[in-house]
Every structure is written in structure tokens, then in C-alpha cells.
C-alpha positions in Angstrom: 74.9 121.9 99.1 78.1 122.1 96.8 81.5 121.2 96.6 82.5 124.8 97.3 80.2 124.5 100.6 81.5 121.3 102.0 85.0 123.1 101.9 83.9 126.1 103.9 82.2 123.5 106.6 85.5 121.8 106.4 87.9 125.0 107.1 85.0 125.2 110.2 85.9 122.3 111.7 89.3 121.2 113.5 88.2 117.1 113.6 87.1 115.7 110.1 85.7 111.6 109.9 85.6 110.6 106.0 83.4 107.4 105.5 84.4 105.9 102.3 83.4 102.7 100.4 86.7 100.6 99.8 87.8 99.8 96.3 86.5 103.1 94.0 88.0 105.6 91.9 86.1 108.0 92.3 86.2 108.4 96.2 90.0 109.3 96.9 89.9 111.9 94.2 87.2 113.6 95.6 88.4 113.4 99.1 91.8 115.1 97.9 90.2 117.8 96.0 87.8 118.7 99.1 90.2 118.9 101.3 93.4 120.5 99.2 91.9 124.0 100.2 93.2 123.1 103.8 96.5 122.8 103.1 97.6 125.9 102.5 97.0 127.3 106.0 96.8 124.4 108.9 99.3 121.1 109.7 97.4 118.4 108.8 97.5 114.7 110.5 95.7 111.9 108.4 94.6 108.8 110.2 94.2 106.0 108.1 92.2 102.3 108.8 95.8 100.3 108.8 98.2 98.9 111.2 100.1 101.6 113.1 102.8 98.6 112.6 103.1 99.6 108.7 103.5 102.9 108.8 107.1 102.7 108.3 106.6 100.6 105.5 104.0 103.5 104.0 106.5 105.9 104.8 109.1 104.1 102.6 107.1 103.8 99.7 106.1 107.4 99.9 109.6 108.0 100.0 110.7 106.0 97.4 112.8 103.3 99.4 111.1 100.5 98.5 108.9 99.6 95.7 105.0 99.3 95.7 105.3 95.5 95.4 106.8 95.4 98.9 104.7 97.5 100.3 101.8 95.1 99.4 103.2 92.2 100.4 103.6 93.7 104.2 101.9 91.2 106.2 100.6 94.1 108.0 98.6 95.1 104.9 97.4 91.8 104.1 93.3 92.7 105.0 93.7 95.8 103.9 94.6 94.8 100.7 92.1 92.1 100.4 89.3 94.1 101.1 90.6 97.3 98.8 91.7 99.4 101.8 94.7 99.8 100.2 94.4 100.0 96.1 96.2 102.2 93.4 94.0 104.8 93.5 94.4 105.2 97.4 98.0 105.3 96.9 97.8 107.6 94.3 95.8 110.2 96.9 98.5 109.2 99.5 101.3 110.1 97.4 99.8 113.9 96.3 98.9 114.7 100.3 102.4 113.3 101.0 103.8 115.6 98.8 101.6 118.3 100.3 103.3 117.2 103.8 99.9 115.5 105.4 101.4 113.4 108.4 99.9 109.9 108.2 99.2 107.7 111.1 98.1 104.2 111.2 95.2 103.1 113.6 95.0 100.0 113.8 96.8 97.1 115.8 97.9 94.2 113.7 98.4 92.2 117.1 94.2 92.6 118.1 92.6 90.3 116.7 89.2 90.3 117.9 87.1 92.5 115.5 84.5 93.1 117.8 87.6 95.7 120.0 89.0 97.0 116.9 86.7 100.0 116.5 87.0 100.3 120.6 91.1 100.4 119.8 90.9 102.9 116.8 88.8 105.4 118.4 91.8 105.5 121.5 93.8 105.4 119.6 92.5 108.5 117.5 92.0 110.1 120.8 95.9 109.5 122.2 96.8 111.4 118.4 94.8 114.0 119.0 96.0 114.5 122.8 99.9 114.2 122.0 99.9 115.9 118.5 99.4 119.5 117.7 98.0 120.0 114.7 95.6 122.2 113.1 93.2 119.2 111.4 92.9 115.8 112.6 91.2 113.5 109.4 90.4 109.7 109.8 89.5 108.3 106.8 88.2 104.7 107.2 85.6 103.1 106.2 81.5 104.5 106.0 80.5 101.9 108.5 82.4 103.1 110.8 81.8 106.3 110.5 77.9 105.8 112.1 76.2 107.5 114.5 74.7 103.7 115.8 75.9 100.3 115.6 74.5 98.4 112.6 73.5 95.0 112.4 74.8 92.9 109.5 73.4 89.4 110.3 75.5 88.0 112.9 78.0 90.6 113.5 77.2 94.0 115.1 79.2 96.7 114.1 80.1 99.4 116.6 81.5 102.4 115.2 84.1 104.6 115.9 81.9 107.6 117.7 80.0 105.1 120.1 83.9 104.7 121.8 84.5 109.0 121.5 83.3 110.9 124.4 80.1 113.2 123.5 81.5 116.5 124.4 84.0 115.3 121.4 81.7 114.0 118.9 80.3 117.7 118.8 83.2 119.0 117.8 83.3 116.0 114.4 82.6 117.2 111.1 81.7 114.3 109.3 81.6 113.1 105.3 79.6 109.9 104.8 80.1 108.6 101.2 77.4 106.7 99.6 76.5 104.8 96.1 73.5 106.9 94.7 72.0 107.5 91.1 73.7 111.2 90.8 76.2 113.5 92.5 74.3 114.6 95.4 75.6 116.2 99.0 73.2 117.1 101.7 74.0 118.2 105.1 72.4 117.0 108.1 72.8 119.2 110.6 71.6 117.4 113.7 74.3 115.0 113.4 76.7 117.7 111.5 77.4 114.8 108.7 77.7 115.6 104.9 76.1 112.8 103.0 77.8 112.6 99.8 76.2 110.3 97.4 78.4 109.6 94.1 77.6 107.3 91.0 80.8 105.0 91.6 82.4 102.7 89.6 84.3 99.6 90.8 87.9 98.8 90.0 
């Protein structure tokens, strides 16, 4: 599969998950130049792994209100910054699809703090969006963990993505791009569990 391919599968479909790995160049650019095709001819809402609470902080960055020092010292950006959820490079690819007039919306809830419901609260929240907003494309971009088909095991803690929360008749409709560390620029489709594995040489900041 190429780059010209996973844009056609993404013009298919009207709900898009993107699995990234926090902290990398490369991945926000290529997120931005796959789906920049889509602009042109659907309303867009992009769902992003922060605090619904600092969206109006995002919003006045993106607007040029307050400066990027601010932003970053929201306390309802505080993990996201830590763990490189939030980075230059992401707000460099916020910026451009701000430009492009890409609605953002926060999922998270800064006031749950019990990470074992946080995945449980994003995916209701991602369905209350796309119940109450009419909009040709509804992208969540969050993290590649989350983005599973199963819950994963990492030692102690279990995570439990998103689409084990999402009804099933919905997860059919999902188009989604899973981004992985590999030796060379590779995408393959599976289409059992319509996911585009896209496997990048990355680089960390």
C-alpha cells in the first residue's frame, strides 16, 4: 500500500482513529499530509488526547491571544506535556489544520483521575461529539495504545482501549492508522480489522 492509497481509504471512511507514538517528528507531518486531501470537500472535527478543560486555552494560542509559554504552563496540559502529547511539532500540525478550519475538541477530563476510566470517558465522550456534531469526518488522534483492538497488558496495568468502550455496529464503520517504529517506511492494510499499519523509521526529539 501507498501514501496515495491510504488517502483514498481515508476519503472512504466518515470515522478516522490515528494511533501515534508521542514525542516524534516525523508522525504529525505525515498525519497532516494524509489527511490534507480531505479538506477540501468535508467539515472536519479533530479529537485530540487532552482535557476538554483546555481547549479554550488551545484555541487562544491558535489564535494568537496568548503565547506558547502559557499554553504550556496550563495545568490542564501538565501530563500531556510530560509525556510529549503536546510538543512543537504537534503544535506546528495544529496550527496548519487550524488554519485549514479543522474544529478541535478535547477528550479528556482533567477532574478523572483514575486511569483505569479514562479510555471508558474518551470513547463517550467521542461518541456524545459524534451524536451532537454534524460533520463530514470525525478524527481522534491519541495515542497507538489506545487505538487496539484488545487490551494489553504492560506489567501491572491493563490497558483498555478506546474501541472495547465503542459499540460494535460502530467500530465497523472506524477506519483506523496505527503508527509503528520499524526499519523502513512501510504501510500495510489489514482488512479484517480495517487498520492501516504504518511503520516509520522515527527519530526522537
Amino acid at each position: 500500500m501507498d501514501k496515495k492509497q491510504v488517502v483514498e481509504l481515508l476519503a472512504r471512511y466518515k470515522y478516522i482513529l490515528i494511533g501515534e507514538i508521542h514525542g516524534t517528528k516525523e508522525i504529525p507531518k505525515i498525519t497532516f499530509e494524509l489527511i490534507r486531501p480531505l479538506f477540501k470537500n468535508n467539515k472536519i472535527i479533530f479529537c485530540l488526547e487532552i482535557p476538554k478543560q483546555a481547549e479554550k486555552e488551545l484555541y487562544g494560542y491558535l489564535n494568537g491571544k496568548i503565547k506558547k509559554l502559557q499554553l504550556l504552563n496550563s495545568i490542564y496540559l501538565n501530563d500531556a506535556k510530560n509525556d510529549k502529547r503536546i510538543n512543537d511539532n504537534i503544535l506546528i500540525m495544529y496550527r496548519n489544520l487550524h488554519k485549514a478550519g479543522i474544529i478541535f475538541k478535547g477528550l479528556e477530563d482533567y477532574n478523572n483521575e483514575n486511569p483505569y476510566e479514562r479510555d471508558k470517558s474518551v470513547a463517550k465522550r467521542f461518541m456524545n461529539i459524534t451524536n451532537k456534531n454534524k460533520f463530514d469526518k470525525y478524527i481522534l488522534y491519541i495515542g497507538n495504545m489506545h487505538t487496539l483492538a484488545k487490551s494489553l497488558k504492560m506489567g501491572e496495568y491493563v490497558v483498555n482501549p478506546i474501541k472495547i468502550y465503542l459499540p460494535k455496529n460502530f467500530i465497523k464503520k472506524i477506519l483506523t492508522i496505527q503508527f509503528n517504529k520499524g526499519d523502513k517506511e512501510q504501510i500495510v492494510f489489514n482488512e479484517k480489522t480495517n487498520t492501516i499499519n504504518y511503520y516509520l523509521v522515527l527519530e526522537n526529539i
